[in-house]
C-alpha positions as CSV (number, residue, x, y, z in Angstrom):
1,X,0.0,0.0,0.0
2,X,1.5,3.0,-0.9
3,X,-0.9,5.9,0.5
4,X,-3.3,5.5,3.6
5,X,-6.9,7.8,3.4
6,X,-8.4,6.7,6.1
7,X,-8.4,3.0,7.7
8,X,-11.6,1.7,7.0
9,X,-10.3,-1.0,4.8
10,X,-7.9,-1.9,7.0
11,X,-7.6,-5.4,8.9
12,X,-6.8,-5.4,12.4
13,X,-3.6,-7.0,11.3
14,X,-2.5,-4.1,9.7
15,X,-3.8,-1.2,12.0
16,X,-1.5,-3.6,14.5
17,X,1.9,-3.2,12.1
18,X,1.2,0.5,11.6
19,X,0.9,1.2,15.9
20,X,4.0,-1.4,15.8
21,X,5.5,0.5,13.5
22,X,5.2,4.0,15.2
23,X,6.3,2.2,18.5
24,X,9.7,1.0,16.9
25,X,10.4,4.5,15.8
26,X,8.8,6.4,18.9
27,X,12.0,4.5,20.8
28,X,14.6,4.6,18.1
29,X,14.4,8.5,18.2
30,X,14.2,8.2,22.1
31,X,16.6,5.9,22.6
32,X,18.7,8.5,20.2
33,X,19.2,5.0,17.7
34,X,17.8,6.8,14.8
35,X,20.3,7.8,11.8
36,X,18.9,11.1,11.1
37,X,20.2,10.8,7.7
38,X,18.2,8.4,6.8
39,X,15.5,10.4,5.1
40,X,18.1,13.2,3.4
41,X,17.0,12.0,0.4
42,X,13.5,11.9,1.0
43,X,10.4,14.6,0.5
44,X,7.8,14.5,3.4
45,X,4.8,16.4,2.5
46,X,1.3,16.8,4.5
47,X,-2.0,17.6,3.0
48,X,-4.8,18.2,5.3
49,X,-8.1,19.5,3.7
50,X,-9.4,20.5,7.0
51,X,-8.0,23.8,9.0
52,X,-6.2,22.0,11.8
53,X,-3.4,24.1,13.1
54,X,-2.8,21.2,16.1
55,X,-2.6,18.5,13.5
56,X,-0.5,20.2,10.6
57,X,2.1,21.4,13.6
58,X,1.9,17.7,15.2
59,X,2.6,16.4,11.9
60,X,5.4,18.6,11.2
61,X,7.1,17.9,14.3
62,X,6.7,14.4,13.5
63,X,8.8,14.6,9.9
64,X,11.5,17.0,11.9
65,X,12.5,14.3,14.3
66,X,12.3,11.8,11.7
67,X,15.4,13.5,10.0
């Protein structure tokens, strides 16, 4: 799957990878185990048709400790 709209299609196998997935990186970037150059080669963009100041900023924290 490359993009996610919403997660109505989803199994519950696969809601389960994605919160396993943000758990793995939530304690790499704790744990300071990340390689912030990982993603120097990489575009992160956010498009949120909603106003949502909380949620554009959240996600733009996000992609800034990401690398």
């Amino acid at each position: 799957m490359q993009h996610l709209l919403g997660i109505e299609d989803l199994s519950e196998g696969e809601i389960r990878d994605i919160l396993d997935r943000a758990a793995y990186y939530a304690k790499a970037i704790e744990g300071d185990k990340w390689d912030h150059k990982k993603l120097d080669d990489k575009i992160v963009i956010t498009l949120f048709f909603e106003p949502s100041t909380r949620t554009l900023i959240s996600f733009d924290i996000a992609a800034k400790r990401l690398g």
